[in-house]
C-alpha atoms as one frame of an Amber mdcrd trajectory, in Angstrom:
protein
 200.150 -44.570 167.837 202.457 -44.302 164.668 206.190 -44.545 165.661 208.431
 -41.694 165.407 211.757 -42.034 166.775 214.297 -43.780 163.804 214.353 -47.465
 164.124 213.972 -49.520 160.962 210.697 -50.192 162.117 208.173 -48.215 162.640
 205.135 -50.281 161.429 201.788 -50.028 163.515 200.988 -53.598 163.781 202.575
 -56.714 164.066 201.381 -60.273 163.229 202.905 -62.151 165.541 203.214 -65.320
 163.649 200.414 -67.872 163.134 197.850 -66.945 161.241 194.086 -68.380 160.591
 194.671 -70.196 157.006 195.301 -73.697 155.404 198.635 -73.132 153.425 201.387
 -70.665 153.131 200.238 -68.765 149.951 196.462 -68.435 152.032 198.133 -66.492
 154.997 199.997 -64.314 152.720 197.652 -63.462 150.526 195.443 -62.921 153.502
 197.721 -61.006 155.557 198.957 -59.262 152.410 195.357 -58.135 151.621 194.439
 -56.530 154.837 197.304 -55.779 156.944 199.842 -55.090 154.049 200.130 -51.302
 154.576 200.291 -51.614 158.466 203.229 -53.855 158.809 206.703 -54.472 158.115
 206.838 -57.755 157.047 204.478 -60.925 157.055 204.847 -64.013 158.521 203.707
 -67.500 156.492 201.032 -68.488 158.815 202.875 -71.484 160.534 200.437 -73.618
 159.087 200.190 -77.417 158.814 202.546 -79.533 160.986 203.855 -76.367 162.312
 200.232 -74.864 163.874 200.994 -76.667 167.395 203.894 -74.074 167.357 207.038
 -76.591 169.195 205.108 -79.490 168.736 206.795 -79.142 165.659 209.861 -78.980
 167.101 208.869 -81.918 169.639 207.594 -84.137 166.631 210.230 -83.005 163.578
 213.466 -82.720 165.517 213.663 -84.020 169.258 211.185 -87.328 168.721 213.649
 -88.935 165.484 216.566 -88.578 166.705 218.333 -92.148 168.299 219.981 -90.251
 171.993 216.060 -89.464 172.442 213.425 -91.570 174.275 209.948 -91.381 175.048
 209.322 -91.851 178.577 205.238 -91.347 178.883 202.686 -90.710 176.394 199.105
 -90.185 177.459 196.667 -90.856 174.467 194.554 -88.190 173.868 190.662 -88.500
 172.600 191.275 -86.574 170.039 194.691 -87.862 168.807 196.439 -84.657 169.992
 197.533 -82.718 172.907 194.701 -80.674 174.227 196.768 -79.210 177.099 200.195
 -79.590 178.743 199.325 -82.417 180.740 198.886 -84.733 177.079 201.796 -83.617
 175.742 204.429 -86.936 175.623 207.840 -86.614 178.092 211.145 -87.370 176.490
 214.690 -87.812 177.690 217.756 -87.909 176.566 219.121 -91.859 176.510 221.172
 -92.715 179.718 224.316 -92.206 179.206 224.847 -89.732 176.257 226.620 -86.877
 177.105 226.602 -84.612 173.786 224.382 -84.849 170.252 223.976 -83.211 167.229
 220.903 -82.185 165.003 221.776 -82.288 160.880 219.325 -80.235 160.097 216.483
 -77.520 161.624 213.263 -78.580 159.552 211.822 -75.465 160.525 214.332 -73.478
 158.675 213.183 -75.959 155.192 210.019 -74.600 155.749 210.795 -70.956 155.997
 213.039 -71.609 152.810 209.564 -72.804 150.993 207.395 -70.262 152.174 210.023
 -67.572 151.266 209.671 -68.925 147.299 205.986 -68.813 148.060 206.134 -64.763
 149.610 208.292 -63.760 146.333 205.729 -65.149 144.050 203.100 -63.508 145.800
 204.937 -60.088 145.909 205.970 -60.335 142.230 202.150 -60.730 141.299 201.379
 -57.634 143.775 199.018 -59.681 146.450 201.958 -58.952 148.928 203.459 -55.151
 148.946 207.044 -54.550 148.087 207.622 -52.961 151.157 207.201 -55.770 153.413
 209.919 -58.753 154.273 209.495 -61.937 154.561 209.199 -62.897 158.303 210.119
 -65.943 160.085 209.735 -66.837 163.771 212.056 -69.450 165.830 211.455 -70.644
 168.930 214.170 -70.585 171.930 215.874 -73.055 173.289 214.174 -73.851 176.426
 210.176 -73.279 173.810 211.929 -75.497 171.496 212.844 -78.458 174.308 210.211
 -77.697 176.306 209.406 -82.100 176.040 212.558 -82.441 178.247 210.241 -83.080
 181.563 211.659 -86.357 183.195 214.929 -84.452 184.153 214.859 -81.209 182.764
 218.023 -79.707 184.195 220.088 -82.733 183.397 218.764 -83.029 179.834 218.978
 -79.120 179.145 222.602 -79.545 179.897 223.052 -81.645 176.643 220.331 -81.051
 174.302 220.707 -77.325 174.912 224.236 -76.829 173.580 223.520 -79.511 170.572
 220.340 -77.122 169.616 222.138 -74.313 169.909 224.770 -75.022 167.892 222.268
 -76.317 165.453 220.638 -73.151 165.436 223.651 -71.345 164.724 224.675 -73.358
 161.332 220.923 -73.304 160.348 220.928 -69.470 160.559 223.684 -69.192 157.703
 221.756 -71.592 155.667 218.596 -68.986 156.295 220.622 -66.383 155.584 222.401
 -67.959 152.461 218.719 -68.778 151.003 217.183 -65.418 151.539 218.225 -62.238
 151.052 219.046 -60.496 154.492 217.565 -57.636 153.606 214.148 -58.979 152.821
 214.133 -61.168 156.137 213.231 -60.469 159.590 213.355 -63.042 162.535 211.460
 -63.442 165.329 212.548 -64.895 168.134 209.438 -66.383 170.112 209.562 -67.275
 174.142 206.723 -68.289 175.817 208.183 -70.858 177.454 211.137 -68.732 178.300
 208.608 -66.154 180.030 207.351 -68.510 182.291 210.424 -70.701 182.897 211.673
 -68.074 184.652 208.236 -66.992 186.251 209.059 -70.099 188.128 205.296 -71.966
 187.105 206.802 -74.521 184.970 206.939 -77.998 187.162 209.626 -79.550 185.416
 212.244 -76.842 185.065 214.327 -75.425 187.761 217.632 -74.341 188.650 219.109
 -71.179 186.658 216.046 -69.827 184.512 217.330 -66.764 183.787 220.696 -67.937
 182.222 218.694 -70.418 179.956 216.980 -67.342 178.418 219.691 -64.691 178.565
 222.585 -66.977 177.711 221.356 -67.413 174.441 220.413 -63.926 173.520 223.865
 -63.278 173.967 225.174 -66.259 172.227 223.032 -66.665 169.039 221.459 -63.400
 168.336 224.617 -61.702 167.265 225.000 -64.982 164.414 222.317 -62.850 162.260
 223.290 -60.747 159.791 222.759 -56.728 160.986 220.374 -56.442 157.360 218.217
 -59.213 158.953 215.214 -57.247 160.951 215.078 -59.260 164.590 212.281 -59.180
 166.719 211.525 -60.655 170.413 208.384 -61.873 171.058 207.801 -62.863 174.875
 204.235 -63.793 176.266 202.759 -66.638 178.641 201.481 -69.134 175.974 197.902
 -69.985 175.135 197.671 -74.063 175.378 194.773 -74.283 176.007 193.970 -71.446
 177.176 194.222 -66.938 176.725 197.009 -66.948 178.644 198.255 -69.770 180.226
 199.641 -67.697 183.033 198.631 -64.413 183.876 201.371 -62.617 185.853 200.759
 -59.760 188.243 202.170 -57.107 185.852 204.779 -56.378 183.017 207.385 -56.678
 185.503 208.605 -59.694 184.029 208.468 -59.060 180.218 209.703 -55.491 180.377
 213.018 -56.520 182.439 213.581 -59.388 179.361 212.990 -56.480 176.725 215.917
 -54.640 178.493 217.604 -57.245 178.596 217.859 -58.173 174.818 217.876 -55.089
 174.147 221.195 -54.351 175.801 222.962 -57.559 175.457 221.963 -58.615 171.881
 225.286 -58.153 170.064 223.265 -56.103 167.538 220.447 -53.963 166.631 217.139
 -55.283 168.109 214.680 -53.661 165.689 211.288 -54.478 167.783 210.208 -56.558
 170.674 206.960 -57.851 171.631 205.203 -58.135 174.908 201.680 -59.706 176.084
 199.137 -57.738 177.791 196.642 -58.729 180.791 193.420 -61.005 180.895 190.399
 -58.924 179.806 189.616 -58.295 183.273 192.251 -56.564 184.073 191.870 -54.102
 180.643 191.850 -51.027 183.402 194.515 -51.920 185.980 197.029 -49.787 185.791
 198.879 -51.688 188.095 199.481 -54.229 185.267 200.590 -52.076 183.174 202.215
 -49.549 185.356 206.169 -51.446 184.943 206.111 -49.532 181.430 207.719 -46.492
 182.625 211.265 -48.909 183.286 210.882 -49.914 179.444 214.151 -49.104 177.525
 213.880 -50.366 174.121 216.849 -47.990 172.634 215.093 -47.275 169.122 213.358
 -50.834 168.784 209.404 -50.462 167.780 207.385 -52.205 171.199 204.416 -54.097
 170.016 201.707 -54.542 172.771 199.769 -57.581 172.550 196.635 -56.055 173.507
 193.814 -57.625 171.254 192.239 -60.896 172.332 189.490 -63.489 170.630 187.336
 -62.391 173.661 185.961 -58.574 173.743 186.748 -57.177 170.390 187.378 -53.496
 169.584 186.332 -52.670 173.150 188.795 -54.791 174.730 191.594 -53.692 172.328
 190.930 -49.923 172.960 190.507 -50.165 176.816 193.935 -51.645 177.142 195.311
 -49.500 174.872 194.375 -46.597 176.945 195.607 -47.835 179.615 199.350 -48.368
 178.634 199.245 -45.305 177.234 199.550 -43.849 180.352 202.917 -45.210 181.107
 204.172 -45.844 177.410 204.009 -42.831 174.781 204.674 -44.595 171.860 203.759
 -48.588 170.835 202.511 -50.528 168.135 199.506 -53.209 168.307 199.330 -56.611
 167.801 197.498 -59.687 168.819 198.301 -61.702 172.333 200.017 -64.337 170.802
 199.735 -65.960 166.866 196.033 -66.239 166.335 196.262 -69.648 164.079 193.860
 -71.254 166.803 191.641 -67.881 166.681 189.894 -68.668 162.990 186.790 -66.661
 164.379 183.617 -66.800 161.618 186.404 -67.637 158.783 190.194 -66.647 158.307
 189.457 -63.515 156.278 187.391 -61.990 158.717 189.476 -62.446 161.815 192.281
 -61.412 159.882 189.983 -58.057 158.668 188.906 -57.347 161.549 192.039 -57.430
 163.600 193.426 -54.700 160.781 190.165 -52.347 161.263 190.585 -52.327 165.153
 193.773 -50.862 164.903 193.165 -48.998 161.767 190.051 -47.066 164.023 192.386
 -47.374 167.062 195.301 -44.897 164.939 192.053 -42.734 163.751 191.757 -41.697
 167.775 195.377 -41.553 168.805
């Protein structure tokens, strides 16, 4: 399944972005170690405060800030969300009409982890080849805490993070080297937003996702590698939703594809619930794919059947898709399997035997 058209990418595998370890410097060394010659660049791990994904973003950035209130908590036995339903519901104060973030802390981690990769890569545990990779959630994945008036609150805290967003990519961009970055942007909540199964959103789903790409996508640098990653979540659970088909995802490939404002060098999309590893039906919106030179990652391998799993899928897109990369569902950080080295070897010798065959 090795790419051959003549995008910048061309990589078999991608790690999607969290990663089984403890620190920074573990997931890179990790990743380094056994998926170094299959990708283009490596993500940190998103490890510590930032392994509930926008929890971080609910916690860091939304919770401190003075225009924002808590309007329910529900304690959980375990002292953190276990599923959607725990998660706290903010809102923006009565009566503010506009606010403004400082700062991204998201974007002081990257910075960190960056200083972390080059050490690493000067020593040789990481390749030269690779970049340093950093994935950013989307606007409405990033607010997604918004629930007692979604709609009402998107209307302010959108623009403000936004904006945000777009000052915090220059400081990105000032503090690492465009060429040896590549952003992700990551939309789960995006994906089903506008699959309609989210209770508290409504209104205009689309433009909250395609708005954006328009607006804040062309901010990064053309040396910068950008990504899209879209899938259905997996809080609590492989996925959250499972759609009827690829409908859905392939339509919002197109879409940044066309309208990005620059060169969108790969995008990502989820596959099916093991069951459905043989329906072509799922996979059958494929043939509508037009990703214009950008490398398509499938997210075909799952914690739940393995090789097997991985392989039956894959034979089954490749019946409407020539040509595609592998990767994992979603970030596997929740996915430690015996120990962090051997989920992350054993997700690099599936596709590594997976190539061997195709």
């Amino acid at each position: 399944m090795t790419s051959t058209d003549g995008g910048r990418v061309r990589s078999d595998l991608l790690l999607v972005g969290s990663l089984p370890a403890d620190s920074a410097e573990d997931a890179l060394r990790g990743a380094g170690h056994w998926c170094g010659d299959l990708v283009a660049a490596l993500p940190d791990g998103e490890t510590g405060a930032r392994a509930g994904w926008v929890t971080f973003e609910r916690e860091h950035l939304a919770r401190p800030h003075p225009d924002v209130e808590v309007v329910r908590e529900t304690p959980s036995p375990t002292g953190l969300p276990r599923h959607p339903h725990e998660t706290p519901v903010f809102r923006v104060r009565p009566g503010t009409t506009e606010l403004r973030w400082d700062a991204w802390p998201r974007i002081d981690a990257a910075i960190a982890s960056y200083d972390t990769f080059r050490a690493l890569r000067e020593q040789g545990a990481v390749p030269q080849h690779v970049r340093f990779q950093v994935g950013l959630p989307f606007p409405v994945s990033a607010l997604n805490a918004f629930k007692d008036d979604f709609e009402r609150d998107f209307a302010v805290v959108g623009p403000a993070f936004e904006e945000l967003v777009g000052r915090e990519l220059q400081r990105l961009t000032a503090a690492i080297p465009p060429r040896d970055l590549a952003i992700q942007w990551d939309m789960a909540y995006e994906t089903q937003d506008i699959e309609g199964v989210l209770p508290w959103t409504g209104g205009d789903a689309w433009s909250r996702f395609a708005g954006p790409v328009r607006r804040l996508t062309r901010l990064i640098p053309e040396q910068v590698l950008v990504g899209y990653h879209f899938c259905y979540g997996t809080f609590p659970e492989w996925p959250m939703v499972e759609p009827r088909d690829m409908a859905l995802v392939v339509r919002m490939a197109n879409e940044v594809v066309q309208r990005s404002g620059r060169t969108v060098d790969w995008v990502h999309m989820a596959g099916p619930r093991n069951l459905r590893s043989q329906d072509r039906s799922f996979f059958r919106p494929l043939v509508d794919l037009e990703p214009r030179g950008a490398r398509v990652f499938l997210g075909l391998a799952q914690p739940v059947d393995g090789e097997l799993g991985l392989r039956m899928r894959a034979e089954t897109a490749a019946r409407y898709l020539g040509d595609f990369g592998l990767s994992n569902y979603c970030g596997f950080g929740r996915q430690p399997g015996e120990d962090p080295a051997a989920t992350l070897r054993e997700h690099a010798r599936a596709v590594r035997r997976l190539q061997s065959v195709h």
